[in-house]
NUGU-388415 format. One record per atom (N, C-alpha, C): residue in one letter; x, y, z. Coordinates in Angstrom, 1 decimal, always signed. Layout:
REC  residu       u       v       w
REC       A       X       Y       Z
...
***
This chain:
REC  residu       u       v       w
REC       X   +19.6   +40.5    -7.4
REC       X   +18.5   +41.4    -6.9
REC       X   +19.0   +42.0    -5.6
REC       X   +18.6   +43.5    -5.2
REC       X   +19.0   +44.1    -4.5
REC       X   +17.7   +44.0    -3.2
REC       X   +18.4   +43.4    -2.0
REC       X   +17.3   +43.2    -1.1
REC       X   +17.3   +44.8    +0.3
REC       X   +15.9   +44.8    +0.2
REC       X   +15.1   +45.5    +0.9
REC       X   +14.7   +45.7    +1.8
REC       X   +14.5   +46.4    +3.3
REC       X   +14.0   +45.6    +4.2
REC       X   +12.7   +46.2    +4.2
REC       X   +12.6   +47.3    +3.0
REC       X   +11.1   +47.9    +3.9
REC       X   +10.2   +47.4    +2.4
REC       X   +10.6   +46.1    +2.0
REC       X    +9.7   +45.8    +0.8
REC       X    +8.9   +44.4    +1.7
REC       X    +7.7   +44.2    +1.1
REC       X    +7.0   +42.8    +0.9
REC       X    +7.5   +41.9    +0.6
REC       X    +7.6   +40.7    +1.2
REC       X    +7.9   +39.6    +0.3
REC       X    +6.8   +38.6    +0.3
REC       X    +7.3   +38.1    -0.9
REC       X    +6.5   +37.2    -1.7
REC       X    +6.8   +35.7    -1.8
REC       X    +6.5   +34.5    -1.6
REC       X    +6.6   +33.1    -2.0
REC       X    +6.5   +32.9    -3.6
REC       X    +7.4   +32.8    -3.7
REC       X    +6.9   +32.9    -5.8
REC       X    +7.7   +31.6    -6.5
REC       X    +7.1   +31.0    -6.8
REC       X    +7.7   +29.7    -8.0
REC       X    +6.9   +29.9    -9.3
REC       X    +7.7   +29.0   -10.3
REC       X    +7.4   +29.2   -12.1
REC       X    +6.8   +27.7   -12.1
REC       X    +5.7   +27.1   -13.0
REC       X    +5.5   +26.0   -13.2
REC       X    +4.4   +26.4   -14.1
REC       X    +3.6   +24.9   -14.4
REC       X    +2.4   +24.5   -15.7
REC       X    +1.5   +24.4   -14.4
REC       X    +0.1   +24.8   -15.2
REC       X    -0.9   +24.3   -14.3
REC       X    -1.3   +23.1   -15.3
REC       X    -1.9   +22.5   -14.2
REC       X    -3.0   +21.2   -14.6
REC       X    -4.3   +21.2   -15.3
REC       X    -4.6   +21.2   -16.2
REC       X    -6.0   +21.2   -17.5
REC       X    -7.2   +21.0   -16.6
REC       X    -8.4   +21.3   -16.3
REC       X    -9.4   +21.2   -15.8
REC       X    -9.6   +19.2   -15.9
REC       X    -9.3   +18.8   -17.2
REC       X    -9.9   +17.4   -17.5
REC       X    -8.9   +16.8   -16.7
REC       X    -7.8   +16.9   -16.0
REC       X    -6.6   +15.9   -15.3
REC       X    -7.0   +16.0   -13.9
REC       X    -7.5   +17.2   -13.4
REC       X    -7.4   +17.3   -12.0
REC       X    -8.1   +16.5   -11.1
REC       X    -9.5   +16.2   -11.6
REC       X   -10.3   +15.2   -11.5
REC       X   -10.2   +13.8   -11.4
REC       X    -9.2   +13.2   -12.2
REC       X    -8.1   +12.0   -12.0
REC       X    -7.0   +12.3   -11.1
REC       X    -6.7   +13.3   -10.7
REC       X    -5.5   +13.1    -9.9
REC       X    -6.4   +13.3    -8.5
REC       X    -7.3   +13.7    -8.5
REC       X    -8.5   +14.0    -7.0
REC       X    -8.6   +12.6    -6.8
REC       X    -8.8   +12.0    -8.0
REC       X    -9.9   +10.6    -7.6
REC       X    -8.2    +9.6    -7.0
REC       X    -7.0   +10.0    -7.9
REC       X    -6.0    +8.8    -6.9
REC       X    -5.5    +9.3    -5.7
REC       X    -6.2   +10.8    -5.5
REC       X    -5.7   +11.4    -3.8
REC       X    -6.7   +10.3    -2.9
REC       X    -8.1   +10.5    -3.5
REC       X    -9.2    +9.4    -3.2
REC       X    -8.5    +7.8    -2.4
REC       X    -8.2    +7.6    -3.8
REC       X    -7.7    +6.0    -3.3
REC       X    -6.6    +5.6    -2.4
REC       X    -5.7    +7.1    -2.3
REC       X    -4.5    +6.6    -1.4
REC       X    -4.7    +7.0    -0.3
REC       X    -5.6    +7.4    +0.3
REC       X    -6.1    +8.4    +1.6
REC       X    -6.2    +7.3    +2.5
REC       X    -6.7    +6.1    +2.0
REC       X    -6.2    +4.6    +3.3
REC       X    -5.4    +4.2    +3.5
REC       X    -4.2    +4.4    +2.6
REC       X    -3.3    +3.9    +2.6
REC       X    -2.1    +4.7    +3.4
REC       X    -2.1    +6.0    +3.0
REC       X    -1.0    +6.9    +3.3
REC       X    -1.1    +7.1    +4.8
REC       X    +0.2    +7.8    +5.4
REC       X    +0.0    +7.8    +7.3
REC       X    -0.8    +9.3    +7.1
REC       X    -1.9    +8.9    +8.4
REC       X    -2.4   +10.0    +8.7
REC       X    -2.2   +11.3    +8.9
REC       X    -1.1   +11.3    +9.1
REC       X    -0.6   +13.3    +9.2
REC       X    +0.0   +13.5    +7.7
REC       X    -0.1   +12.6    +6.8
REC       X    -0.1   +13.4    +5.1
REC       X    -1.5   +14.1    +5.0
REC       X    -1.4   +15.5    +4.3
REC       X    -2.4   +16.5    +4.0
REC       X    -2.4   +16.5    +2.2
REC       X    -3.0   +16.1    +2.0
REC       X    -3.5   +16.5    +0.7
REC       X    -3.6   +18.0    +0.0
REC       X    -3.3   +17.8    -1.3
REC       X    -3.2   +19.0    -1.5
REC       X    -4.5   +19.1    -2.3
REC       X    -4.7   +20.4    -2.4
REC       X    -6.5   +20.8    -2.6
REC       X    -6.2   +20.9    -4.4
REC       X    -6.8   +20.2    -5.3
REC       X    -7.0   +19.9    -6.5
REC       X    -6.9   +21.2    -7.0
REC       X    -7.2   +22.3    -6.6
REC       X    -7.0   +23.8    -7.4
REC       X    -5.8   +24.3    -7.4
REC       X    -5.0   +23.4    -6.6
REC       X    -3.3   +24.0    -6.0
REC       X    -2.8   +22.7    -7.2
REC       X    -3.0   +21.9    -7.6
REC       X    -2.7   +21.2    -8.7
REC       X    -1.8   +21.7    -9.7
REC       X    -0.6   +21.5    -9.8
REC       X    +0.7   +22.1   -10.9
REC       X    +1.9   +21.2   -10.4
REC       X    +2.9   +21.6   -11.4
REC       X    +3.7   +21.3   -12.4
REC       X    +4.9   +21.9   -12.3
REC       X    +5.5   +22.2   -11.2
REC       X    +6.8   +23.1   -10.8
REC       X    +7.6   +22.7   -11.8
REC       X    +8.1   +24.4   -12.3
REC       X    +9.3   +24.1   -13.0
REC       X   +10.7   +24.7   -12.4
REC       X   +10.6   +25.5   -11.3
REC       X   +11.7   +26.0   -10.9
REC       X   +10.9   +26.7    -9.1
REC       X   +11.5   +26.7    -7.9
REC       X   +11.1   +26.8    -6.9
REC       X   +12.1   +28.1    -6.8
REC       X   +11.5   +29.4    -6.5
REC       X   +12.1   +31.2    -6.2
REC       X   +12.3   +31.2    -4.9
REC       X   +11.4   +31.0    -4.2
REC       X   +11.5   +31.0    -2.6
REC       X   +11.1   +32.8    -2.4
REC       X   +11.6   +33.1    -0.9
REC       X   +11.0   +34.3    -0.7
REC       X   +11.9   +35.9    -2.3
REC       X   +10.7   +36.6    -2.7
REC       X   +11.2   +37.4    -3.6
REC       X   +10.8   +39.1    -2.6
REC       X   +10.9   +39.7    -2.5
REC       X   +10.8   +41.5    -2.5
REC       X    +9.9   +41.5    -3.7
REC       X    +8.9   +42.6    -3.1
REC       X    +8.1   +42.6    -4.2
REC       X    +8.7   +43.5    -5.5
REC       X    +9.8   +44.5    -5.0
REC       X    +9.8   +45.5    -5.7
REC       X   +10.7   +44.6    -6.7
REC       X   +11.2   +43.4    -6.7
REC       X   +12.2   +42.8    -7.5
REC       X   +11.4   +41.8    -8.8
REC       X   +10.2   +42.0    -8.2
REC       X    +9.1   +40.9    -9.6
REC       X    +9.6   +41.7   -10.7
REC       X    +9.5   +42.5   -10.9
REC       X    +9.5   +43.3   -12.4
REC       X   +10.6   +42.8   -13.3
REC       X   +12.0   +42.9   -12.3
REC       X   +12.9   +42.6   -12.7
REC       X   +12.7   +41.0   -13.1
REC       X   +12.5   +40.5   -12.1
REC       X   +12.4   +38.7   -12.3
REC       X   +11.5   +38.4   -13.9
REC       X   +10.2   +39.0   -13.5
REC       X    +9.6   +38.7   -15.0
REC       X   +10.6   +39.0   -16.2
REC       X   +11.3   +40.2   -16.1
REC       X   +12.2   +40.4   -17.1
REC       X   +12.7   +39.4   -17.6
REC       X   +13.5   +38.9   -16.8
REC       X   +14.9   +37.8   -16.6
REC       X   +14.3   +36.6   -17.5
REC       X   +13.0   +36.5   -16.8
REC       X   +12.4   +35.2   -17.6
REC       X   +11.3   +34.8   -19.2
REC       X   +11.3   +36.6   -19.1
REC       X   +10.7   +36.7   -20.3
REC       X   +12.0   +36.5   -21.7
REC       X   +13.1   +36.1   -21.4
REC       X   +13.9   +35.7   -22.2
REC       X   +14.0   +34.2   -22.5
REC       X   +13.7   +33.7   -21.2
REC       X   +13.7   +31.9   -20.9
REC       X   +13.0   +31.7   -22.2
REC       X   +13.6   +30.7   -23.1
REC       X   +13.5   +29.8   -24.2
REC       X   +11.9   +28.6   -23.7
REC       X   +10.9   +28.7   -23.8
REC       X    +9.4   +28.2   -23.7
REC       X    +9.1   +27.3   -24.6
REC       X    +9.7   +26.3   -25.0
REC       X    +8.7   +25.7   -25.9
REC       X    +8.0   +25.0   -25.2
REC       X    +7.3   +24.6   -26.5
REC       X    +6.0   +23.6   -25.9
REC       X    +6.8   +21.6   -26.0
REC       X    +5.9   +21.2   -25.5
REC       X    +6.6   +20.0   -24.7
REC       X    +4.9   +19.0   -24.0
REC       X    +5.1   +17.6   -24.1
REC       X    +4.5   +16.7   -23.7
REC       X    +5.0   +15.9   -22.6
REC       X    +4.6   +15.7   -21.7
REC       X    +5.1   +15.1   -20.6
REC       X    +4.0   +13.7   -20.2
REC       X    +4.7   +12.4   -19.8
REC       X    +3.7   +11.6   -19.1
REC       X    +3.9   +11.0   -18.1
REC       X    +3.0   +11.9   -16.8
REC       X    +3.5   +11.2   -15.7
REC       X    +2.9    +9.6   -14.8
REC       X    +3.5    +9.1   -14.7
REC       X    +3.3    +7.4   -14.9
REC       X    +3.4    +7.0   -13.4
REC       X    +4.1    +7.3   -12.5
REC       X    +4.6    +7.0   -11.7
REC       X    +4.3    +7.5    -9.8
REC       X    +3.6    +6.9    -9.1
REC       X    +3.7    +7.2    -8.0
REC       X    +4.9    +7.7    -7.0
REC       X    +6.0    +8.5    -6.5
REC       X    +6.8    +8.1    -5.2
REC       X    +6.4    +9.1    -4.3
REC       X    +7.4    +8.6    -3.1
REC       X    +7.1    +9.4    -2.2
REC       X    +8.6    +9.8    -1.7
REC       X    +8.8   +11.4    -1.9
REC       X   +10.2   +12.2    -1.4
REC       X   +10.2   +12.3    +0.0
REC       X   +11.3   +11.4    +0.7
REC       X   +11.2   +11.8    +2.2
REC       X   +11.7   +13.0    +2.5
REC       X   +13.1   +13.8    +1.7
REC       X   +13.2   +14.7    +2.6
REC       X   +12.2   +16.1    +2.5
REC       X   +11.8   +16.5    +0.9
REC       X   +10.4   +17.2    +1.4
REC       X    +9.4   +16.7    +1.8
REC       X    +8.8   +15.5    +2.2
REC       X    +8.0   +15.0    +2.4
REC       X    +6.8   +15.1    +1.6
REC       X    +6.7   +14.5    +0.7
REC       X    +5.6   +14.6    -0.3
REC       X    +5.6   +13.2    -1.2
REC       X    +4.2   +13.2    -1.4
REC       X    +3.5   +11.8    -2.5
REC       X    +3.3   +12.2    -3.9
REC       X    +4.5   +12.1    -4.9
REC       X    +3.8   +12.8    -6.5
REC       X    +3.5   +11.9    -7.2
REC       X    +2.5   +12.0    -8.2
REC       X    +2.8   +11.5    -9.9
REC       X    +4.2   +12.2   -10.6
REC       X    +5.1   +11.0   -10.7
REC       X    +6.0   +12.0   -11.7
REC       X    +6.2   +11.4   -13.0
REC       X    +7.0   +11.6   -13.7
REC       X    +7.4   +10.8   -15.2
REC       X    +8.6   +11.8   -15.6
REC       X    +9.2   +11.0   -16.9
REC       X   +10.6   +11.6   -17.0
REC       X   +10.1   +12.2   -18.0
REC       X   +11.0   +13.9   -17.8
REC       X   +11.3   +14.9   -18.8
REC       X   +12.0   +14.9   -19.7
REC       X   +11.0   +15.1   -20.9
REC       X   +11.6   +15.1   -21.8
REC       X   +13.2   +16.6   -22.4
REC       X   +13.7   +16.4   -22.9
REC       X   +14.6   +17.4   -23.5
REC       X   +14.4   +18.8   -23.4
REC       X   +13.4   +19.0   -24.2
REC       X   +12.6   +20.5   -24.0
REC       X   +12.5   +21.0   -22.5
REC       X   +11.6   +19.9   -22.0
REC       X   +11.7   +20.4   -20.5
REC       X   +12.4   +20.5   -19.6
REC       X   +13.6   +19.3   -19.7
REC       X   +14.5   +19.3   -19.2
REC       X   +15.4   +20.9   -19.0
REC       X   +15.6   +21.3   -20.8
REC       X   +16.7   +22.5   -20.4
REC       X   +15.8   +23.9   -19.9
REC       X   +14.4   +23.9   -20.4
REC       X   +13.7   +25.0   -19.8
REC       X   +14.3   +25.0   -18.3
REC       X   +14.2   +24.0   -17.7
REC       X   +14.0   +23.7   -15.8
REC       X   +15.3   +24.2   -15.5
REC       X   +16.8   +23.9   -16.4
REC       X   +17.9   +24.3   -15.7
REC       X   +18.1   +25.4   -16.6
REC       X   +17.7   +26.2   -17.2
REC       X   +17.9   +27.4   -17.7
REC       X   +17.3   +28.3   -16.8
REC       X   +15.7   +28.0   -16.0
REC       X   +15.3   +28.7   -15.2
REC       X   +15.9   +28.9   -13.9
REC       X   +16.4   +27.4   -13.7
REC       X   +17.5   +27.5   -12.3
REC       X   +18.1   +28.6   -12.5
REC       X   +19.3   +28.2   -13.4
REC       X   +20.3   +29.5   -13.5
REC       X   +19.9   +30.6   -14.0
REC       X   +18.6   +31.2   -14.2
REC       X   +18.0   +32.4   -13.9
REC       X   +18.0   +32.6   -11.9
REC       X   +17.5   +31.8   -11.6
REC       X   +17.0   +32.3   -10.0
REC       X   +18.4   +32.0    -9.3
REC       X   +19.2   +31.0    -9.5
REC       X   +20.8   +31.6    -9.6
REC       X   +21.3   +32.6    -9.8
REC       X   +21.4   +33.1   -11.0
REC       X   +21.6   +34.4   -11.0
REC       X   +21.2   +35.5   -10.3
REC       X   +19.7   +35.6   -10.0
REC       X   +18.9   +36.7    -9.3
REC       X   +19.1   +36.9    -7.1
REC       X   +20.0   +35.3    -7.4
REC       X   +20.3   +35.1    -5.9
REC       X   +18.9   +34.7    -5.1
REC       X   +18.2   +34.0    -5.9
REC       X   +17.0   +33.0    -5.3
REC       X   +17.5   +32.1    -5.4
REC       X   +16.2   +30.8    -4.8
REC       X   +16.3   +30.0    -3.9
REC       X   +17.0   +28.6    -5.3
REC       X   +17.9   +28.2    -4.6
REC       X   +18.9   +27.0    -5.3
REC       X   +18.5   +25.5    -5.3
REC       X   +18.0   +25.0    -6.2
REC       X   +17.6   +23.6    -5.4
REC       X   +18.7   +22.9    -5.3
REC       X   +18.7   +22.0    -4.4
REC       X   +20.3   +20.8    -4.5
REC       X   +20.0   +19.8    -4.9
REC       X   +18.8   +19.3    -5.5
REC       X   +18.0   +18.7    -6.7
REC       X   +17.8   +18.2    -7.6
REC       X   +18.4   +17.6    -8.5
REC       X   +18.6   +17.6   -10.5
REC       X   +16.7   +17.8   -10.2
REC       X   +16.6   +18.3   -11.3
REC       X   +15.0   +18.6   -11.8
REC       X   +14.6   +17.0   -11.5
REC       X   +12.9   +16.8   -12.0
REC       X   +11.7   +15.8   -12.1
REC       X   +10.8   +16.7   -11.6
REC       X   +10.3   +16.5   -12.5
REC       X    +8.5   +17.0   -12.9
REC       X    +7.7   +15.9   -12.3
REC       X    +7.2   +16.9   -11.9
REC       X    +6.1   +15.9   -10.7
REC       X    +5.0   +17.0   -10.2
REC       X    +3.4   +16.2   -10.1
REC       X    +2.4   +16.8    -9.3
REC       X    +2.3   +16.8    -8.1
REC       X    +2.3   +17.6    -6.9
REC       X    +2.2   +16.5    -5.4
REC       X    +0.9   +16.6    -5.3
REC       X    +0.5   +15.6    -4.8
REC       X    -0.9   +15.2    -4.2
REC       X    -0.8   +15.0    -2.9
REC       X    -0.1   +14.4    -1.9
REC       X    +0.1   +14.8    -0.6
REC       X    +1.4   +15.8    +0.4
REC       X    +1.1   +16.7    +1.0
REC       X    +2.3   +17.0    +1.6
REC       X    +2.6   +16.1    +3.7
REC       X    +3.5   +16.3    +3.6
REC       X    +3.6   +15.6    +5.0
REC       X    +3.6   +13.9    +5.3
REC       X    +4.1   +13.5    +3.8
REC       X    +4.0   +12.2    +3.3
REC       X    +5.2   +11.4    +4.1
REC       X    +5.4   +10.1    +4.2
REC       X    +6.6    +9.4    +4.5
REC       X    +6.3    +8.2    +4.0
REC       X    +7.2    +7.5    +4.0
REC       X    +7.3    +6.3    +2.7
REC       X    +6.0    +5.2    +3.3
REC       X    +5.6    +4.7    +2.6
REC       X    +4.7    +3.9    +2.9
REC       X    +5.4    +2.4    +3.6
REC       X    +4.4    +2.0    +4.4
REC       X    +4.9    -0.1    +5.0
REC       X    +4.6    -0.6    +4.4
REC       X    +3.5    -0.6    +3.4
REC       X    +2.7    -1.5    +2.6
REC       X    +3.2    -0.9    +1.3
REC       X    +2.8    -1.6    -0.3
REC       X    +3.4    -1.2    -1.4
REC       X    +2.3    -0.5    -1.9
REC       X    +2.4    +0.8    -2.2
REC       X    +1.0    +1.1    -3.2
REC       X    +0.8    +0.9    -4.5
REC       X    +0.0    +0.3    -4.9
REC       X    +0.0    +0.3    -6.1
REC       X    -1.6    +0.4    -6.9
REC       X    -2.4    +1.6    -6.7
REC       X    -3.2    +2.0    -7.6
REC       X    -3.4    +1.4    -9.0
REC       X    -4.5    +1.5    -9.2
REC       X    -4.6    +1.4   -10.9
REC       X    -4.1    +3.2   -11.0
REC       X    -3.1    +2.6   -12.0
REC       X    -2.7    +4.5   -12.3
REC       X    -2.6    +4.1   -14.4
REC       X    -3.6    +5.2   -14.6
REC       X    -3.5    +5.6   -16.1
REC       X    -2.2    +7.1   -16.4
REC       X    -1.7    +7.0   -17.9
REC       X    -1.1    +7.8   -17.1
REC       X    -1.6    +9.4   -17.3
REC       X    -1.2   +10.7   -17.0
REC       X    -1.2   +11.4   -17.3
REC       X    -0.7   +12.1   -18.6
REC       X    -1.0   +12.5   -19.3
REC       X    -0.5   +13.3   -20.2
REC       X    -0.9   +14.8   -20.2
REC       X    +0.2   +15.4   -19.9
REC       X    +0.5   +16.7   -19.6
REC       X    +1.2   +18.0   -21.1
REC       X    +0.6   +18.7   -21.4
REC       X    +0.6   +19.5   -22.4
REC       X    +0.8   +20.5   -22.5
REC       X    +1.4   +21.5   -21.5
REC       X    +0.9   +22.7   -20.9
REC       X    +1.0   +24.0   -22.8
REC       X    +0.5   +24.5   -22.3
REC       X    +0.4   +26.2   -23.4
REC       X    +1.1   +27.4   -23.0
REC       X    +1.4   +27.3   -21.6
REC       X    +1.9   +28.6   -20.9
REC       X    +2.8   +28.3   -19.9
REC       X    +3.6   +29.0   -19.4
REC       X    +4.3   +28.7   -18.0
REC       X    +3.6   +30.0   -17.2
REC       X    +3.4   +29.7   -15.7
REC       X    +3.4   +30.8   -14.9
REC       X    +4.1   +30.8   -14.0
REC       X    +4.3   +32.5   -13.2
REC       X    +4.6   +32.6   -12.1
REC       X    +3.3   +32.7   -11.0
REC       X    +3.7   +31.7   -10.1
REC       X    +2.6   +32.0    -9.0
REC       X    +3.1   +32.4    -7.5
REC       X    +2.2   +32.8    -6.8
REC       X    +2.4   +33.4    -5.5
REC       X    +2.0   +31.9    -4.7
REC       X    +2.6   +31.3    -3.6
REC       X    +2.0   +30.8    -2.7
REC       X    +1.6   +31.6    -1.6
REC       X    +0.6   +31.7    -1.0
REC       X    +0.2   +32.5    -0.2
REC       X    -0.9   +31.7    +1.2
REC       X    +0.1   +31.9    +2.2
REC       X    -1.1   +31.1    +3.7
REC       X    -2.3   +32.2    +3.6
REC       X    -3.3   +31.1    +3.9
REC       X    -4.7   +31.7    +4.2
REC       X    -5.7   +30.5    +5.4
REC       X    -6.1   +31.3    +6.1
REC       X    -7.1   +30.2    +6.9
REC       X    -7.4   +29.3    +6.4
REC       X    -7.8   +29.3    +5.3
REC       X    -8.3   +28.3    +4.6
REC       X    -7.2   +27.5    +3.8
REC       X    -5.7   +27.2    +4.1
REC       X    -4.4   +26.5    +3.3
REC       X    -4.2   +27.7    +2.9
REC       X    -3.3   +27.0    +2.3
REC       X    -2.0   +27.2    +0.7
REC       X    -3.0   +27.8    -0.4
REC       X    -2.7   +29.1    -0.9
REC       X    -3.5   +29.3    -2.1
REC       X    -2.4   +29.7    -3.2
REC       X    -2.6   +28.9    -4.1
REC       X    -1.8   +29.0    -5.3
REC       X    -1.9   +30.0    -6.6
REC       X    -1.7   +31.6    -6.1
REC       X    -2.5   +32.4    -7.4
REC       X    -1.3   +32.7    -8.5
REC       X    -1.5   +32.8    -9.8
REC       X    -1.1   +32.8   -11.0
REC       X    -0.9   +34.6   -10.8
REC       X    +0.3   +35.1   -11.3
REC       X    +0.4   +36.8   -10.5
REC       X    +1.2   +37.2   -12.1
REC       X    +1.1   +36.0   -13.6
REC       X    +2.0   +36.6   -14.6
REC       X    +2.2   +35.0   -15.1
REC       X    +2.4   +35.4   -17.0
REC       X    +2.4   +33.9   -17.4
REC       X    +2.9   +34.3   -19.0
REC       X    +3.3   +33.6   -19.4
REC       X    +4.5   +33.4   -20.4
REC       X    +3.9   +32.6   -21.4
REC       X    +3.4   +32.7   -22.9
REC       X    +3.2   +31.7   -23.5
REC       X    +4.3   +30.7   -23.7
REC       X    +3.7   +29.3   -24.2
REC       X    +4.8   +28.2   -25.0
REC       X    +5.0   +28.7   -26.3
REC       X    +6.1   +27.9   -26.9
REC       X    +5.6   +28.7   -28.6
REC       X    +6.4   +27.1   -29.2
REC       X    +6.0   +26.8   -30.3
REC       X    +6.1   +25.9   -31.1
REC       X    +7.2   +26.1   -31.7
***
């Protein structure tokens, strides 16, 4: 992609959102770990709730068009995921539910890398895992956590592209374009 200086940019990642019926269990284990975790972890607000499949980083606005292009080729299927598992990532600092990716999702994640590879977006140094975060600003815990955790089962129907965007009020996570799964 051909960069701009007199264009907008954008914060843009691809991921699944979370089903109205999940988010409410992942609110209630943000609940239970809120005594536990150090105080300067922030929680993330249950509507920001998703399922990153690939992280863009800053895009030019004038370059979405093209991006949706790129990815309106990406191979979608549909796919089951169950995330089972508490950790906490020191170096971004974050508390997730994650669980292992299955096949499907697996190659979606590195198909979409080397889309934003190609487009000269943001590279993770990474291997993929699917994971929710529920806190940001997290660091490993002194004590062991261990919640009652049921697990997740995750289903998604669509992939999107969303905008992160600061506002007084946090992080707002808006959906700006979405891609069905297909069977």
């Amino acid at each position: 992609m051909k960069k701009h200086t007199d264009s907008v940019n954008k914060r843009l990642f691809i991921g699944f959102s979370v089903k109205k019926q999940h988010v409410g269990y992942l609110a209630d284990i943000q609940q239970e770990l809120t005594s536990i975790i150090n105080s300067q972890a922030v929680a993330v607000k249950p509507s920001n709730f998703h399922m990153t499949l690939c992280f863009l980083g800053q895009v030019f606005e004038h370059n979405i068009p093209q991006l949706i292009s790129e990815y309106d080729g990406l191979l979608k299927p549909t796919f089951t995921i169950q995330l089972d598992t508490l950790d906490v990532w020191p170096k971004p600092r974050i508390m997730c539910i994650t669980g292992e990716a299955p096949a499907e999702l697996m190659a979606m994640a590195n198909s979409a890398q080397d889309i934003a590879t190609r487009l000269k977006l943001h590279s993770s140094v990474y291997p993929y895992r699917p994971h929710v975060t529920l806190f940001r600003k997290a660091k490993p815990a002194t004590q062991e956590i261990t919640p009652k955790l049921s697990p997740v089962i995750i289903s998604p129907t669509q992939l999107n592209l969303y905008e992160s965007t600061s506002t007084p009020a946090g992080v707002k996570y808006s959906i700006i374009h979405h891609w069905p799964l297909v069977t």
